[in-house]
Backbone as JSON Lines, residues from 0, in Angstrom:
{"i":0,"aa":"X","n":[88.17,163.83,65.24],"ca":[87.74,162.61,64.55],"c":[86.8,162.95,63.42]}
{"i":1,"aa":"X","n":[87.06,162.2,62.32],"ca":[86.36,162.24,61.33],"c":[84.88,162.35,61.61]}
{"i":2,"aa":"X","n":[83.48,163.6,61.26],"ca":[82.21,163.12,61.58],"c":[81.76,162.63,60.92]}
{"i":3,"aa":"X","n":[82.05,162.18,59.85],"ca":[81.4,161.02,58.7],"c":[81.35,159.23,59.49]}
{"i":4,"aa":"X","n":[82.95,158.99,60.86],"ca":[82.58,158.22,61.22],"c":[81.85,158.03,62.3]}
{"i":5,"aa":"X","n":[82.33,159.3,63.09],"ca":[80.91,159.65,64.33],"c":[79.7,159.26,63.85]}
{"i":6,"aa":"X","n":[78.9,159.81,63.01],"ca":[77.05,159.49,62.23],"c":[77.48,158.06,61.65]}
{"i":7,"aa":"X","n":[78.44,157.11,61.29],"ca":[78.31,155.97,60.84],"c":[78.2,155.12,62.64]}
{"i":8,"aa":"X","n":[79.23,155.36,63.75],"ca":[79.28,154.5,64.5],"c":[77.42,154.84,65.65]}
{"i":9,"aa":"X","n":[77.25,156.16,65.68],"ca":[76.21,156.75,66.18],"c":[74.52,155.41,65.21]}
{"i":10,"aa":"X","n":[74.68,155.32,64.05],"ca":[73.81,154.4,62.96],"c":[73.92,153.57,63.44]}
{"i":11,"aa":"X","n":[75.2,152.96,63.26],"ca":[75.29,151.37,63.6],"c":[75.18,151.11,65.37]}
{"i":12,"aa":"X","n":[75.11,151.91,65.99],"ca":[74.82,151.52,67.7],"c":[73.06,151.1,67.39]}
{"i":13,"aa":"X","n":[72.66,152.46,66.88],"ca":[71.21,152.11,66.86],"c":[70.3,151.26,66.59]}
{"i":14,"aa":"X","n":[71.45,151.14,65.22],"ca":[70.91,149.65,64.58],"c":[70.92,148.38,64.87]}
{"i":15,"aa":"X","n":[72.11,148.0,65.64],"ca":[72.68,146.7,66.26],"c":[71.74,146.94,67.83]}
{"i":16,"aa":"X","n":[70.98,148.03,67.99],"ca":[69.95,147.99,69.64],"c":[69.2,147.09,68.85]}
{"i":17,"aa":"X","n":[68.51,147.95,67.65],"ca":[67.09,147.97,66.92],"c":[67.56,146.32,67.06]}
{"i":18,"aa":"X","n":[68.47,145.65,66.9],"ca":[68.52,144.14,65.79],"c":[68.06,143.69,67.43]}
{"i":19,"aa":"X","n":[68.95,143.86,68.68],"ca":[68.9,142.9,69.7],"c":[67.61,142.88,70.84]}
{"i":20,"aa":"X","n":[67.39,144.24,70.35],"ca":[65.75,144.37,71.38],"c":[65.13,143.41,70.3]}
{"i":21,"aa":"X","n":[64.8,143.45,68.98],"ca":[64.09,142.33,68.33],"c":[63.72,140.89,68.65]}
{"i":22,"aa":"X","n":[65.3,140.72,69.17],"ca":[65.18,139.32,69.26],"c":[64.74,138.65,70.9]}
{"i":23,"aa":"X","n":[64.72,140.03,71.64],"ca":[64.42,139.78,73.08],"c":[63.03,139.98,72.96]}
{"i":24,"aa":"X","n":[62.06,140.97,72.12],"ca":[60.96,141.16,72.19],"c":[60.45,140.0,71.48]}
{"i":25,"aa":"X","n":[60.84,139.08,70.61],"ca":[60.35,137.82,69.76],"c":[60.09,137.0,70.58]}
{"i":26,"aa":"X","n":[61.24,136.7,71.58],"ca":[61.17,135.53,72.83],"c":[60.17,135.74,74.07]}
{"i":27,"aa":"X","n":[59.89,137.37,74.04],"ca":[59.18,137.32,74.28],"c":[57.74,137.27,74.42]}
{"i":28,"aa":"X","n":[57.38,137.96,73.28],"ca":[56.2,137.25,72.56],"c":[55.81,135.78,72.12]}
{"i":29,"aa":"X","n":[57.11,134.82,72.84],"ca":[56.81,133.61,72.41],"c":[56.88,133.04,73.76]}
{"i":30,"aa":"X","n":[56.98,133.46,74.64],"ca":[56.1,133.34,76.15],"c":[57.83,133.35,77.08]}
{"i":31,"aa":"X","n":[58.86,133.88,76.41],"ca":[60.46,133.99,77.47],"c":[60.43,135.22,78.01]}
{"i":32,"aa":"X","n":[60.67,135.82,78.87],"ca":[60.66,136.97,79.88],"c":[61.69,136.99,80.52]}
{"i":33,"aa":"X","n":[62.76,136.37,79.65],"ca":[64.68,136.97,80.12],"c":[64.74,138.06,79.62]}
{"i":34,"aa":"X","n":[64.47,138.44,78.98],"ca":[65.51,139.91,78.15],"c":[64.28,140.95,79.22]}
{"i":35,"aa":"X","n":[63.07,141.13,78.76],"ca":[62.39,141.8,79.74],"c":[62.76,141.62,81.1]}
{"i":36,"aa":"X","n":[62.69,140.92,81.9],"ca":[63.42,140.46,83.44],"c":[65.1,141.44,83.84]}
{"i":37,"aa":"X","n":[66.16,140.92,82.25],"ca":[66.81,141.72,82.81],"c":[67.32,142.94,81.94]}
{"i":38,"aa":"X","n":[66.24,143.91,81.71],"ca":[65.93,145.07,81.6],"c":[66.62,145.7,79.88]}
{"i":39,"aa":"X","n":[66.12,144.71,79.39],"ca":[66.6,144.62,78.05],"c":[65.83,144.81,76.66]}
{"i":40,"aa":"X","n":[64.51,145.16,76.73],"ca":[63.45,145.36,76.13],"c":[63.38,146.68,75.86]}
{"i":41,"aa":"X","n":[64.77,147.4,75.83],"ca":[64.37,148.86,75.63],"c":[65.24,149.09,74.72]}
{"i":42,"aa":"X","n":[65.4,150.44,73.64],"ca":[65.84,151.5,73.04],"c":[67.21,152.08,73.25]}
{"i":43,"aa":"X","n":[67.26,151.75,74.57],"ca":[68.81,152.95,75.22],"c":[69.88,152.31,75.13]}
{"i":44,"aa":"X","n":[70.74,152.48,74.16],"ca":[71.92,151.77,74.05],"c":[72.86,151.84,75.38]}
{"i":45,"aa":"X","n":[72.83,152.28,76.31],"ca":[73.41,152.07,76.91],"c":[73.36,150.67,77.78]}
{"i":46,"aa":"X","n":[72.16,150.03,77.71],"ca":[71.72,149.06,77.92],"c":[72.19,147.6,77.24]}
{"i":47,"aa":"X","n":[72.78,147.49,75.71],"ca":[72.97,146.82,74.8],"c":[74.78,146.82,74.57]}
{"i":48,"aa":"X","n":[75.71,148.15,74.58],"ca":[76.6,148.21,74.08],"c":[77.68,147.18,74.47]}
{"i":49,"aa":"X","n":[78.27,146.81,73.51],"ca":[79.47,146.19,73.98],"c":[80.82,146.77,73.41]}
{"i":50,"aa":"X","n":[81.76,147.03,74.18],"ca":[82.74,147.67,73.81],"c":[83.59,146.98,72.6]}
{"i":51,"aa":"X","n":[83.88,145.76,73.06],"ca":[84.52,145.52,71.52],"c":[83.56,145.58,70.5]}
{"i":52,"aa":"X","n":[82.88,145.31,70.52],"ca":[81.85,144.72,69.2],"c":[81.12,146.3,68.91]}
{"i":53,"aa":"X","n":[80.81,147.59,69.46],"ca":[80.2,148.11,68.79],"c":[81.19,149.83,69.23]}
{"i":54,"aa":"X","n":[82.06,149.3,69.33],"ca":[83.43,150.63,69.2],"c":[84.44,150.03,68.08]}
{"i":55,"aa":"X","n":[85.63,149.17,68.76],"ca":[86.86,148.55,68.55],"c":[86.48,147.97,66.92]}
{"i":56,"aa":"X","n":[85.55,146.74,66.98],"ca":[85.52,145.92,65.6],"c":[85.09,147.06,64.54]}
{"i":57,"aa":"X","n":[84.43,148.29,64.83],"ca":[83.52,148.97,63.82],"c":[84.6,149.71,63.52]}
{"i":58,"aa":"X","n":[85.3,150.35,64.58],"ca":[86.75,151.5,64.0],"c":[87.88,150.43,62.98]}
{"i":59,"aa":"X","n":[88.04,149.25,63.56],"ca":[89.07,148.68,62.66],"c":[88.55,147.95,61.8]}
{"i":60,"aa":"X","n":[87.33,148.3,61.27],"ca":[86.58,147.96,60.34],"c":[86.6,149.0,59.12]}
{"i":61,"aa":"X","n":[86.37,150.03,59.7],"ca":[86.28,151.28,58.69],"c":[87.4,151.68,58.02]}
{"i":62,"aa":"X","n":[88.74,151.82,59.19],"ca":[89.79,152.14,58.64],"c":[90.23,150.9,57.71]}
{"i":63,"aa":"X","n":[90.13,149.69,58.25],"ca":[90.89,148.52,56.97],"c":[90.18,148.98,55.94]}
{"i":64,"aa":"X","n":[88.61,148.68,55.6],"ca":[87.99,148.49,54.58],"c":[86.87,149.6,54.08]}
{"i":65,"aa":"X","n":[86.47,150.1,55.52],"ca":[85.91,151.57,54.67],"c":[84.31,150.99,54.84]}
{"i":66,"aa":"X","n":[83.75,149.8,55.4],"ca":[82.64,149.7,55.89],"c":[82.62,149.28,57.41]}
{"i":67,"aa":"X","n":[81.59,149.29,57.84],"ca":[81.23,148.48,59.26],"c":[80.62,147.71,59.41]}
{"i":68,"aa":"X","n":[80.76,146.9,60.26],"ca":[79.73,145.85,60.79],"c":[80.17,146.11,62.54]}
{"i":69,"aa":"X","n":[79.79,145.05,63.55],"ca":[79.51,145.19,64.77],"c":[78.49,144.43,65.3]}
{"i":70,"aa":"X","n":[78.49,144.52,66.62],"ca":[77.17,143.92,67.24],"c":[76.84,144.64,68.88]}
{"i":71,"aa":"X","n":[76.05,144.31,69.56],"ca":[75.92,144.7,70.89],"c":[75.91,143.06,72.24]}
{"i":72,"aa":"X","n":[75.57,143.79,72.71],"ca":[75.57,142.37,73.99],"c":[74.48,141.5,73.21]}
{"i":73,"aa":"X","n":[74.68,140.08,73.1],"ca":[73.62,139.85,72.88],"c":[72.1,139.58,74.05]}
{"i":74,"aa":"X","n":[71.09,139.77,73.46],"ca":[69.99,139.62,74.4],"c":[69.51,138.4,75.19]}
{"i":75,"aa":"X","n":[69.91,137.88,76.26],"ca":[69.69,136.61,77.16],"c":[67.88,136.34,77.0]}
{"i":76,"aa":"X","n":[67.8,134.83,76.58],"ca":[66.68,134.11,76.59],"c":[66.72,132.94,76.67]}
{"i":77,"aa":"X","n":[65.53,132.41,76.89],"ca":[65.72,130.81,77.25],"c":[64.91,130.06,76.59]}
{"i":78,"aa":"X","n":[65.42,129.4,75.85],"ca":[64.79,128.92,74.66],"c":[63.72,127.76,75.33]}
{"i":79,"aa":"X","n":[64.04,127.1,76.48],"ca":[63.28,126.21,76.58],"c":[61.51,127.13,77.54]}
{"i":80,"aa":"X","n":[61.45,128.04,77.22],"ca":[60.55,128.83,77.87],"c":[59.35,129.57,76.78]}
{"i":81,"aa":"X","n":[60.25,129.19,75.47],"ca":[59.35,129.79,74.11],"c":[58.64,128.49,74.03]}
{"i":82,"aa":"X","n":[57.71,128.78,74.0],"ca":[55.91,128.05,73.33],"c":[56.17,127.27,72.23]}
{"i":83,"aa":"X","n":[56.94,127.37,71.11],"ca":[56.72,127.04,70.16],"c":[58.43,126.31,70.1]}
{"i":84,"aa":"X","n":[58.27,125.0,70.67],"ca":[60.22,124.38,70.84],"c":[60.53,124.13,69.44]}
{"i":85,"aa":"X","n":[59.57,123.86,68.51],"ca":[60.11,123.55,66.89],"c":[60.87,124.46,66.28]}
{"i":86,"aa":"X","n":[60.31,126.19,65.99],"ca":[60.69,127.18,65.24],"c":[60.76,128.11,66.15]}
{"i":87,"aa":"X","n":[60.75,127.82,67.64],"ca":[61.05,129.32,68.78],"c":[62.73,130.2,68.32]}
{"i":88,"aa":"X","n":[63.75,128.75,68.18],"ca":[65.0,129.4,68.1],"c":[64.93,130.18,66.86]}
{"i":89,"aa":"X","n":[64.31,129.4,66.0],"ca":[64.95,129.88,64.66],"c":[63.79,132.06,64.14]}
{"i":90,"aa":"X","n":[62.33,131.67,65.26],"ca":[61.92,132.82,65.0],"c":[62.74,134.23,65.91]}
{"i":91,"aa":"X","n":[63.31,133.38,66.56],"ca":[64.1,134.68,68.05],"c":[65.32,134.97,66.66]}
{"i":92,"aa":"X","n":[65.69,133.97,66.17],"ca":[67.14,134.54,65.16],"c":[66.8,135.36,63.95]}
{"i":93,"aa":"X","n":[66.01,134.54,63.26],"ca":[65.25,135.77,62.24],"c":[64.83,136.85,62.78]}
{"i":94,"aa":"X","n":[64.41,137.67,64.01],"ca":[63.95,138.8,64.36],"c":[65.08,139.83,63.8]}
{"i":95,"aa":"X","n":[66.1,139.27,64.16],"ca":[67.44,140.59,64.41],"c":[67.59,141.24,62.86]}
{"i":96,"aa":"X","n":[67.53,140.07,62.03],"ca":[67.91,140.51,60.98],"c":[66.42,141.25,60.0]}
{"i":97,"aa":"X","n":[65.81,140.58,60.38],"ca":[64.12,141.03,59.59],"c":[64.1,142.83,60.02]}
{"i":98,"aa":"X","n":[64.63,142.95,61.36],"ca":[64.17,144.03,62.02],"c":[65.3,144.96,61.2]}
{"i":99,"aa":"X","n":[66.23,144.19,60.97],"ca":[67.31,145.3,59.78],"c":[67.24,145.92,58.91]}
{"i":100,"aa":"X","n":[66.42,144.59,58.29],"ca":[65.75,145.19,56.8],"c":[64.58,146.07,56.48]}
{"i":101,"aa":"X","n":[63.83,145.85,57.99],"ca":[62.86,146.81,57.82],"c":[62.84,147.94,58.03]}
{"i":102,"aa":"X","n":[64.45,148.16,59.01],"ca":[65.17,150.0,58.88],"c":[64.93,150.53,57.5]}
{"i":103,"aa":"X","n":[65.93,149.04,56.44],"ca":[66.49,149.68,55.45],"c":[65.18,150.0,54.16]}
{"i":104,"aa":"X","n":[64.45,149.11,54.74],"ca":[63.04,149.25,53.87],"c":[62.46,150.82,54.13]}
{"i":105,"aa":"X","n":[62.14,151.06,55.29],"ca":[61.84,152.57,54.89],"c":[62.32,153.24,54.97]}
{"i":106,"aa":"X","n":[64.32,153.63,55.44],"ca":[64.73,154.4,55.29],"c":[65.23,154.89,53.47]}
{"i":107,"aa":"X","n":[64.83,153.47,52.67],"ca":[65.32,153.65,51.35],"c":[63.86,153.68,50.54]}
{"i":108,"aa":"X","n":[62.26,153.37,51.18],"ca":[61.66,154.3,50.41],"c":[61.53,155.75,50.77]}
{"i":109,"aa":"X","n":[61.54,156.38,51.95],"ca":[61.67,157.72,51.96],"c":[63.15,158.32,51.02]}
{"i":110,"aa":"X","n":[64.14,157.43,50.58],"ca":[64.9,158.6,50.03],"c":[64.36,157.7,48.39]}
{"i":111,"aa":"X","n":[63.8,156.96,48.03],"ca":[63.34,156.88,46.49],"c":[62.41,158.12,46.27]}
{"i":112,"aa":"X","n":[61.43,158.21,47.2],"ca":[60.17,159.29,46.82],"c":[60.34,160.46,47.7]}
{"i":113,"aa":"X","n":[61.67,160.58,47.97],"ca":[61.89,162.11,48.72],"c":[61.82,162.94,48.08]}
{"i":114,"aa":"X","n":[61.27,163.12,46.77],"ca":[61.4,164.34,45.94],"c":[59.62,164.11,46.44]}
{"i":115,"aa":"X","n":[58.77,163.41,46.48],"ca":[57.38,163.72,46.78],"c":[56.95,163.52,47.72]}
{"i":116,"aa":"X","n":[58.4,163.9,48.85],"ca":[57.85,163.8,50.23],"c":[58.25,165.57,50.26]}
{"i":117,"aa":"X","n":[59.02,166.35,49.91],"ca":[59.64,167.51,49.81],"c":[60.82,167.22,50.8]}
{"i":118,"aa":"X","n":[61.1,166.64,50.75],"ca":[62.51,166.16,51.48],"c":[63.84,166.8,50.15]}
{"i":119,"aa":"X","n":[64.67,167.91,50.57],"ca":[65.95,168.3,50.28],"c":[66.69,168.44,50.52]}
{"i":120,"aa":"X","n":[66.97,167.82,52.07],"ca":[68.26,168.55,52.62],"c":[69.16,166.93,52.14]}
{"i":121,"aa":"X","n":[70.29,167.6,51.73],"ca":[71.17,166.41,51.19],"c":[72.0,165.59,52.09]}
{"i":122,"aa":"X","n":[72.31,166.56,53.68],"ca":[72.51,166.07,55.06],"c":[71.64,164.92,55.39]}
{"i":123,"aa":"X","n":[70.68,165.28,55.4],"ca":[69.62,164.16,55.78],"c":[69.53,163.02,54.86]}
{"i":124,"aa":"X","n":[69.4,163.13,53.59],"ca":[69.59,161.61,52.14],"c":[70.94,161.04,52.72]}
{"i":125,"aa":"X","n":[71.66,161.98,52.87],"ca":[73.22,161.26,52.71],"c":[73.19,160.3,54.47]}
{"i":126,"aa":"X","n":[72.23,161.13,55.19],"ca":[72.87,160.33,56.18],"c":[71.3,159.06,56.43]}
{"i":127,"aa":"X","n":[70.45,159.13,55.55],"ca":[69.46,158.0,55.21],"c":[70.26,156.84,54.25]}
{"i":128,"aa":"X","n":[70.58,157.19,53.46],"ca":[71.89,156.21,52.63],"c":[72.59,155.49,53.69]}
{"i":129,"aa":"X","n":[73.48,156.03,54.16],"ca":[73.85,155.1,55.78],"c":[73.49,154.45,56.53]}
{"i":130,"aa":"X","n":[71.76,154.69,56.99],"ca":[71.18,153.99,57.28],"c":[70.94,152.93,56.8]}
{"i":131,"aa":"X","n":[70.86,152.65,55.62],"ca":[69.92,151.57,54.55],"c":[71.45,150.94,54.58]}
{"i":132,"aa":"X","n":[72.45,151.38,54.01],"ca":[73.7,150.34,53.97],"c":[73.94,149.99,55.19]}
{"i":133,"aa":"X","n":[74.51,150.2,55.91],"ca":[74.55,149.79,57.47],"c":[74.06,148.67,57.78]}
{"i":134,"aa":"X","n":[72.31,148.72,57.42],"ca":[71.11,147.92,57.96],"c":[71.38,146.81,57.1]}
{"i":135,"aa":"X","n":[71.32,147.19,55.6],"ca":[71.89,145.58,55.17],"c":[73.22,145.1,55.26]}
{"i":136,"aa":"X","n":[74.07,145.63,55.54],"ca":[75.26,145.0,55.71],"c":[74.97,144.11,57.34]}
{"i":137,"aa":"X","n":[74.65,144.71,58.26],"ca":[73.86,144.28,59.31],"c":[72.8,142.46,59.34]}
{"i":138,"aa":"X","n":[72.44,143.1,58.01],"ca":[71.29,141.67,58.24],"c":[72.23,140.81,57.15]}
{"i":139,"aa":"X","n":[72.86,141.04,55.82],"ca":[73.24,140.11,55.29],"c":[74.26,139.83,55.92]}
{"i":140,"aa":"X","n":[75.29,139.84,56.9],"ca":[76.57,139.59,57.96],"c":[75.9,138.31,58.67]}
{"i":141,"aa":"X","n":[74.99,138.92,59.8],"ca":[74.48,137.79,60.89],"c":[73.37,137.11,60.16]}
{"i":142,"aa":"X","n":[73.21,136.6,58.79],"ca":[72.31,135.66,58.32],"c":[73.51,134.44,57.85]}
{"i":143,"aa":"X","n":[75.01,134.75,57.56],"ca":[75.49,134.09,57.33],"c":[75.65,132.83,58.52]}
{"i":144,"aa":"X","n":[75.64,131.04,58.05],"ca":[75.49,130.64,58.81],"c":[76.2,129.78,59.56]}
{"i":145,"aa":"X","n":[76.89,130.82,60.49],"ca":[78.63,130.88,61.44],"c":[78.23,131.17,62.86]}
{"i":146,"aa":"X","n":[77.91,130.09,63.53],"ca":[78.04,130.18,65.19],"c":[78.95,131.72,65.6]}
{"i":147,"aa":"X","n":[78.65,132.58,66.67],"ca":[77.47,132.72,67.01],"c":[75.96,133.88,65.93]}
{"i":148,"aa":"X","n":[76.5,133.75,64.75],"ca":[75.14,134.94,63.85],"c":[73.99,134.0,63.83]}
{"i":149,"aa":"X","n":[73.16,134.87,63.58],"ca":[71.51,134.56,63.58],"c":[71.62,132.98,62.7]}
{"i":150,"aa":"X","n":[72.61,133.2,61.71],"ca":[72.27,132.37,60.17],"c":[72.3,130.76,60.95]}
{"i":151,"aa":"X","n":[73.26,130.57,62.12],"ca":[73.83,129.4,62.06],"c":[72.16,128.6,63.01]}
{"i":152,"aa":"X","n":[72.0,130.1,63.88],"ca":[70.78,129.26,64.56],"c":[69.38,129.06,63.71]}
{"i":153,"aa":"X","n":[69.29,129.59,62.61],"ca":[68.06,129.53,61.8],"c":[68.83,128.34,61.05]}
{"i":154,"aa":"X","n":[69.81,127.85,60.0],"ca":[70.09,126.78,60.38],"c":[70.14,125.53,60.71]}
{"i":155,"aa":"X","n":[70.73,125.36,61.99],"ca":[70.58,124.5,62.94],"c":[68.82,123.71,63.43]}
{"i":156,"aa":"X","n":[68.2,125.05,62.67],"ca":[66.91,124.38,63.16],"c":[65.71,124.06,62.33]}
{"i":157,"aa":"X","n":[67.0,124.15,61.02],"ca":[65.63,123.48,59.39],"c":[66.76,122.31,59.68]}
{"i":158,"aa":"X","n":[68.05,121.85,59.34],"ca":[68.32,121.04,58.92],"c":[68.14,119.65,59.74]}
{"i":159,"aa":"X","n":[67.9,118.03,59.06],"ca":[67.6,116.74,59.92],"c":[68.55,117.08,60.94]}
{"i":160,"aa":"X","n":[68.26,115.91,61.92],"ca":[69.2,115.81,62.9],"c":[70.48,114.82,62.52]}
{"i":161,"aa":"X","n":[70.1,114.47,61.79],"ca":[70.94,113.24,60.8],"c":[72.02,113.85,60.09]}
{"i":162,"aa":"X","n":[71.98,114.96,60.19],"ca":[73.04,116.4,59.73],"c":[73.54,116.76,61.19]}
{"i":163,"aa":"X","n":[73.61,115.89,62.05],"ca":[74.18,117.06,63.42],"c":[75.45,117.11,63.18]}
{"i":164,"aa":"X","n":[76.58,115.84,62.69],"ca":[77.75,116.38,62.22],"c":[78.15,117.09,61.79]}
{"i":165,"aa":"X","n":[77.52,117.87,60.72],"ca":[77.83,118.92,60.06],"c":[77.59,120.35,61.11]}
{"i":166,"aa":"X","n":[76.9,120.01,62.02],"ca":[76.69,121.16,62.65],"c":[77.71,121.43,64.13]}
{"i":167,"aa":"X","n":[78.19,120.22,64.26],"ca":[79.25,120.31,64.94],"c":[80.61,120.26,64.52]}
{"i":168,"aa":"X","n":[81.16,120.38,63.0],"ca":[82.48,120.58,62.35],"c":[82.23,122.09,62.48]}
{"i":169,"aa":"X","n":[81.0,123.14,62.21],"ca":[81.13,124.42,61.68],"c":[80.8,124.86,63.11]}
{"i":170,"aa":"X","n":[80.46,124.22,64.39],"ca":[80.67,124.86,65.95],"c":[81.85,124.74,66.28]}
{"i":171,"aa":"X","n":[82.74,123.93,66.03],"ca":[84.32,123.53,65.89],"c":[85.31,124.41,65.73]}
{"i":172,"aa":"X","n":[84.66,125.26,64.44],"ca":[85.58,125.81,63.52],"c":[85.03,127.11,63.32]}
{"i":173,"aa":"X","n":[83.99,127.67,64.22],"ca":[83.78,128.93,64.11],"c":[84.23,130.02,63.9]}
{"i":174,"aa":"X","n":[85.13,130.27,64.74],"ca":[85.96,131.07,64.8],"c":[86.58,130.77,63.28]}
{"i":175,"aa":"X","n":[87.89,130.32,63.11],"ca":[88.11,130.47,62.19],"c":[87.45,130.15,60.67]}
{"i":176,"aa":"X","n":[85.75,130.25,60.54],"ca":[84.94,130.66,59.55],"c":[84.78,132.08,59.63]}
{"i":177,"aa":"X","n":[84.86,132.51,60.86],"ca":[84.44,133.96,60.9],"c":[85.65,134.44,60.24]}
{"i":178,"aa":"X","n":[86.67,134.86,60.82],"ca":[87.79,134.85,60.47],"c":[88.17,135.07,58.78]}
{"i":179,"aa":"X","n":[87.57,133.91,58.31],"ca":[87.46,133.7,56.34],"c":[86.78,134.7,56.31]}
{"i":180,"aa":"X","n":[85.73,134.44,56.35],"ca":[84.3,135.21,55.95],"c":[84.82,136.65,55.95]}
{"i":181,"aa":"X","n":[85.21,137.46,56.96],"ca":[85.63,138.95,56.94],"c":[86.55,139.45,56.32]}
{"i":182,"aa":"X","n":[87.67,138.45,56.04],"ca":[88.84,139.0,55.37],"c":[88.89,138.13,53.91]}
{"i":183,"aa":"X","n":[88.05,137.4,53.74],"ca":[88.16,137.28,52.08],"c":[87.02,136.63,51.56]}
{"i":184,"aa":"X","n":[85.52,136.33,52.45],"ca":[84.59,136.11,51.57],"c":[83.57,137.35,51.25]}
{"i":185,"aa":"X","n":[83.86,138.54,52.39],"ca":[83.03,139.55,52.48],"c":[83.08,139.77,51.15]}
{"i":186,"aa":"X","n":[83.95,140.26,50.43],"ca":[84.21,141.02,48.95],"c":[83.13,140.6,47.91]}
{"i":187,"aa":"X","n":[82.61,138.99,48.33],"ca":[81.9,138.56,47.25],"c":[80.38,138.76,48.03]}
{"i":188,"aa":"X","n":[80.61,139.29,49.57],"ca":[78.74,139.55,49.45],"c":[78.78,141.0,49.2]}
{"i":189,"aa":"X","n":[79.75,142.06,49.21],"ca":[79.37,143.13,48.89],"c":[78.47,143.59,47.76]}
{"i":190,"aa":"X","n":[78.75,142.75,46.74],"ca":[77.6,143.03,45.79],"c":[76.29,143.2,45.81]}
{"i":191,"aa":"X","n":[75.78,142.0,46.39],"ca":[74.73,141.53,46.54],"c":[73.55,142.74,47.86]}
{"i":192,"aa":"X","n":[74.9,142.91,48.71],"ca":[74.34,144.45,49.46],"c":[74.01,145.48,48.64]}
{"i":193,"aa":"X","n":[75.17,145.99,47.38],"ca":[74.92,147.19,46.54],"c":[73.6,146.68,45.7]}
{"i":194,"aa":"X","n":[73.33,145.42,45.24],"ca":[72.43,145.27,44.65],"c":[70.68,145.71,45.47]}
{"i":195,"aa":"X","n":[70.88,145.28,46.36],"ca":[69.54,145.49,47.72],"c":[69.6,146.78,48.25]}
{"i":196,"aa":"X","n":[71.06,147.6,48.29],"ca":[70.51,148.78,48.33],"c":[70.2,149.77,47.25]}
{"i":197,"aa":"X","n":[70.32,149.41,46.23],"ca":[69.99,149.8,44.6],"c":[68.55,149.83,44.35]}
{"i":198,"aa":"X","n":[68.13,148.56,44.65],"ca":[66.74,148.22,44.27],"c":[65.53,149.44,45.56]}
{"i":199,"aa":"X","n":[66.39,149.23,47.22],"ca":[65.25,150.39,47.74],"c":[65.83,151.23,47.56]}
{"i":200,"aa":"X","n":[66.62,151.83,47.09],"ca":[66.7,153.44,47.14],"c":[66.53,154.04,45.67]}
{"i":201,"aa":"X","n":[66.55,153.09,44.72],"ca":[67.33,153.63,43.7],"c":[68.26,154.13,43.15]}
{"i":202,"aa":"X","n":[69.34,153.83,43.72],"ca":[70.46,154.91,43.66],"c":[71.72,153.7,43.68]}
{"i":203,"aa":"X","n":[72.48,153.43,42.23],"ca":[73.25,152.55,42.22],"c":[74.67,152.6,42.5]}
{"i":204,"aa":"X","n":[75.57,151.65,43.46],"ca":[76.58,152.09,44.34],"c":[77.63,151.18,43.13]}
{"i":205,"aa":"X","n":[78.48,151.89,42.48],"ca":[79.74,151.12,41.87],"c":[81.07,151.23,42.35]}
C-alpha cells in the first residue's frame, strides 16, 4: 500500500480523536460526565475509531478525489446535564472543529518559521503540510450546516425558534445534503481550504 496513504489515514485518525475527545472534554467542562463515564476522554484511538468513517469513507475518498475527510464514533453526552442549556450544544459543537484549527494553527506556524526553528528534514514539512490540510479540511467539512456535523448543531442553536421549519426540511433531507455537498459542492470549498492553508503556512497550493 501506498505510504503516502498510510501517514495520511495514520493524520486523519489522530485528528478526528483530537476533534471528538474535544467535544467530550467541552461537555464536560460544562458539568456532562458521559464521555468521561464511558471512557472516552482519552487520546487512544482505539477508543474513538469507527470502521466505516475512519478506514472505508477515507480510502474511497482518496482514491475518487485524492483528499480525505472521515470521522470517529461520535462522543456520547447529555446535553440536558451541561450548565449552560442556551449555548451548551452549540459550545460542545464548536469544540471539534476549533480543536482542528488549532492542530492546523501550529502545525502551519512551525513549518512558516521552520527555517528559524532549524527544522530541515523535508519528511517532517511534508508530513506537517498534511497535518494542516487534513485539519482544515476536517473543520471546514463538519462546520457545514448538515445534520449530523458540528455546523447543523451550532446552527440549530443561534437561529429563532420561529425558524424550526427550516430546521426540520434540512433533518429530513440530510442525507441527501450530505450526499450534494461531497460530490459536487466540495469543489467550491476547496478553495477556501487552499486559501487558509496558504495564509498559515505560507506556502500556496494551485
Amino acid at each position: 500500500m501506498d505510504t503516502s496513504f498510510i501517514l495520511i489515514i495514520l493524520i486523519l485518525i489522530m485528528s478526528v480523536v483530537i476533534h471528538e475527545v474535544s467535544h467530550g472534554y467541552s461537555a464536560y467542562l460544562l458539568g456532562d460526565s458521559t464521555a468521561k463515564n464511558a471512557g472516552r476522554l482519552t487520546l487512544n484511538p482505539l477508543a474513538h475509531l469507527d470502521f466505516m468513517g475512519s478506514i472505508i469513507i477515507p480510502f474511497l475518498a482518496f482514491i475518487s478525489t485524492g483528499f480525505v475527510f472521515g470521522w470517529a464514533k461520535p462522543v456520547p453526552y447529555n446535553p440536558y446535564n451541561l450548565k449552560n442549556q442556551r449555548w451548551g450544544d452549540a459550545i460542545v459543537a464548536i469544540a471539534g472543529p476549533a480543536s482542528n484549527f488549532a492542530v492546523a494553527l501550529i502545525f502551519g506556524l512551525i513549518i512558516r518559521f521552520s527555517a528559524y526553528m532549524g527544522i530541515s528534514s523535508l519528511l517532517f514539512l511534508e508530513a506537517a503540510q498534511l497535518v494542516v490540510l487534513i485539519n482544515l479540511v476536517l473543520m471546514i467539512f463538519n462546520l457545514v450546516p448538515i445534520p449530523p456535523l458540528d455546523g447543523s448543531k451550532i446552527l440549530f442553536s443561534v437561529i429563532p425558534y420561529r425558524y424550526i421549519k427550516i430546521r426540520e426540511v434540512i433533518e429530513r433531507y440530510s442525507f441527501i445534503l450530505l450526499i450534494f455537498l461531497i460530490f459536487f459542492l466540495w469543489k467550491l470549498i476547496l478553495p477556501i481550504i487552499f486559501v487558509l492553508f496558504s495564509i498559515l503556512t505560507g506556502i500556496g497550493i494551485y
